[in-house]
Phi, psi and omega in degrees: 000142186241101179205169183226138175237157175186132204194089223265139167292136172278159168295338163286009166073030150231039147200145183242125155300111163178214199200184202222085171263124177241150148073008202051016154283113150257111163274164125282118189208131177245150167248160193217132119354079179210129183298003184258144186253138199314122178244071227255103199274143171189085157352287182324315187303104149357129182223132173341164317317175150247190186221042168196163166284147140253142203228126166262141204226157149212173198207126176299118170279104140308001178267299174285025187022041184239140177283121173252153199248141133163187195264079146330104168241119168257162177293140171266129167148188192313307198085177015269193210217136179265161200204145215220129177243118194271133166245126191292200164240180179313134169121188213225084165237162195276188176297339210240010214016024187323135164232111180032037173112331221259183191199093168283310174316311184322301206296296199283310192324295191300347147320282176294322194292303172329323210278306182102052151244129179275132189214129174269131160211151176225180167270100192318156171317129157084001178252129177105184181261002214263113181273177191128175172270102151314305199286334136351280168328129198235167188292336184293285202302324179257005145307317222265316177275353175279328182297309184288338198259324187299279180330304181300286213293345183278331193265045171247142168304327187311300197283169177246100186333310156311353210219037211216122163304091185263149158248093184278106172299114154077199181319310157287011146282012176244347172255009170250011168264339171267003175261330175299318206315302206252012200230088166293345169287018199229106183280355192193172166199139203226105188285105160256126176044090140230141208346166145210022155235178189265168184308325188303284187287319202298339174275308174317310204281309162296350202245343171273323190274324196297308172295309182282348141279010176265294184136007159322141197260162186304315173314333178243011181265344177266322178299330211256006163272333145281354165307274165308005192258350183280309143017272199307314202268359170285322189260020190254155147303158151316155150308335184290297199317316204293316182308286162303349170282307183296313189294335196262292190206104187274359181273330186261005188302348155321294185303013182254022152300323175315323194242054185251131191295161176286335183295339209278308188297335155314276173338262229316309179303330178308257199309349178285339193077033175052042139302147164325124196265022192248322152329272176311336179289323191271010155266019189250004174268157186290192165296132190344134190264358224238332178290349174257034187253311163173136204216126188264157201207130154271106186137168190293126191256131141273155188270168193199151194262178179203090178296131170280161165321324218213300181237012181047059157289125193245141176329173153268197188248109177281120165260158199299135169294132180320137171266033176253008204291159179258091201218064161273119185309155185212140166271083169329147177292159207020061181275142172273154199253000000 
């Protein structure tokens, strides 16, 4: 992140005055003194016993010759357990997608597991107990470990194979319809807040809302938006590329980062707020066209448009699941109705 804060100490040395400028946005932020120490209450988290196993596990991408870290919580009694794989969003989060205190994942595993659903999470690559290049890494790359976590979790004798999920956050709402799409193992998939714009509008659109709950006035809210849109599209391929590219392997539009200069990738991070940019590029195709051949769900999927802010750009289209396929709604046991 590029950013400058300046800011002067009062004389009694308890409060610094100034502001925080990035990206050619300036705030204010002042800090206070105070002898009490912050204390960050969350209800939510879960606390030891549990009324399941916890297991701590790991598993290999062996294409990516790397180990992923994380946590297997099962229901207690035989099985086998229909069972679930959380895939985090963007950013170099641990299994629990941990923030300022909060463990949303820690929250829902431990949801379902009470449910008598079993559920996996890890630690993104480079993350963690997890070895790899975080910063490398691309939405290809963390399908690819989410895919190595699917496959591990089909081999526990606990789970039912049949029954078995992704929950996708955020970013893992673009990777868990591109892992059904090309995957006859995945029986359901569950989008949380996940994309329904190409990478392009959906980073404008958040970086326009973010300033205007800061209290950014429109004028600069429009300058630091032409800014990423000059960006984006110096680091974007052409249409001719995207097109050969969609013709040679439509699986792969991520590899057209490669043939970007490094000053180009400077800019981009710059005006981007330092994401990680190899990562961030390969979020700049819309969502996978390849999700529209077939992505299995329990229950009848209708197509349903999600028009965008700007040029009403649609999810891809889930068509209805085979009714011989096995992607039958299922109850855990004392699932509530």
């Amino acid at each position: 992140m590029t950013g400058v804060y300046d800011g002067t100490l009062n004389a009694a040395k308890t409060t610094i005055t100034g502001s925080w400028a990035q990206n050619g946005i300036e705030q204010k932020l002042n800090f206070k003194r105070s002898d009490q120490l912050l204390e960050l209450v969350r209800p939510q988290n879960p606390v030891k016993p549990y009324p399941y196993k916890e297991e701590e596990i790991s598993f290999p991408n062996e294409k990516a010759k790397i180990t992923l870290a994380g946590t297997l919580t099962l229901p207690r009694g035989p099985g086998p357990f229909p069972s679930a794989i959380l895939i985090s969003g963007s950013g170099p989060h641990d299994r629990d997608e941990s923030i300022v205190g909060h463990r949303p994942f820690l929250v829902l595993a431990d949801y379902l597991s009470r449910k008598g659903i079993a559920v996996l999470r890890f630690d993104k690559r480079g993350i963690g107990k997890s070895t790899g290049d975080y910063a490398k890494a691309t939405t290809e790359d963390f399908a690819a470990d989410t895919e190595a976590a699917l496959f591990y979790l089909k081999s526990r004798k606990e789970i039912d194979p049949n029954r078995t999920g992704l929950i996708g956050h955020s970013e893992g709402g673009l990777i868990a319809p591109l892992l059904a799409s090309r995957s006859g193992g995945v029986a359901w998939i569950v989008l949380l807040a996940g994309p329904g714009l190409n990478g392009e509008d959906a980073l404008l659109l958040q970086s326009e809302l973010v300033l205007k709950s800061s209290g950014v006035d429109d004028d600069q809210i429009a300058k630091n938006t032409r800014l990423q849109q000059t960006n984006l599209r110096a680091g974007s391929p052409g249409k001719k590329s995207r097109r050969a590219a969609g013709k040679t392997d439509r699986s792969r539009p991520v590899q057209q980062h490669e043939r970007h200069a490094p000053a180009r990738r400077s800019a981009i991070s710059t005006s981007c707020g330092g994401l990680a940019v190899v990562p961030f590029l390969s979020r700049l195709r819309p969502c996978p066209r390849a999700a529209e051949d077939h992505v299995s769900g329990p229950g009848p999927h209708r197509r349903k448009r999600y028009p965008g802010p700007r040029q009403g750009k649609i999810l891809p289209k889930f068509k209805r699941p085979s009714r011989t396929a096995a992607t039958r709604i299922f109850k855990p046991p004392n699932y509530p109705d």
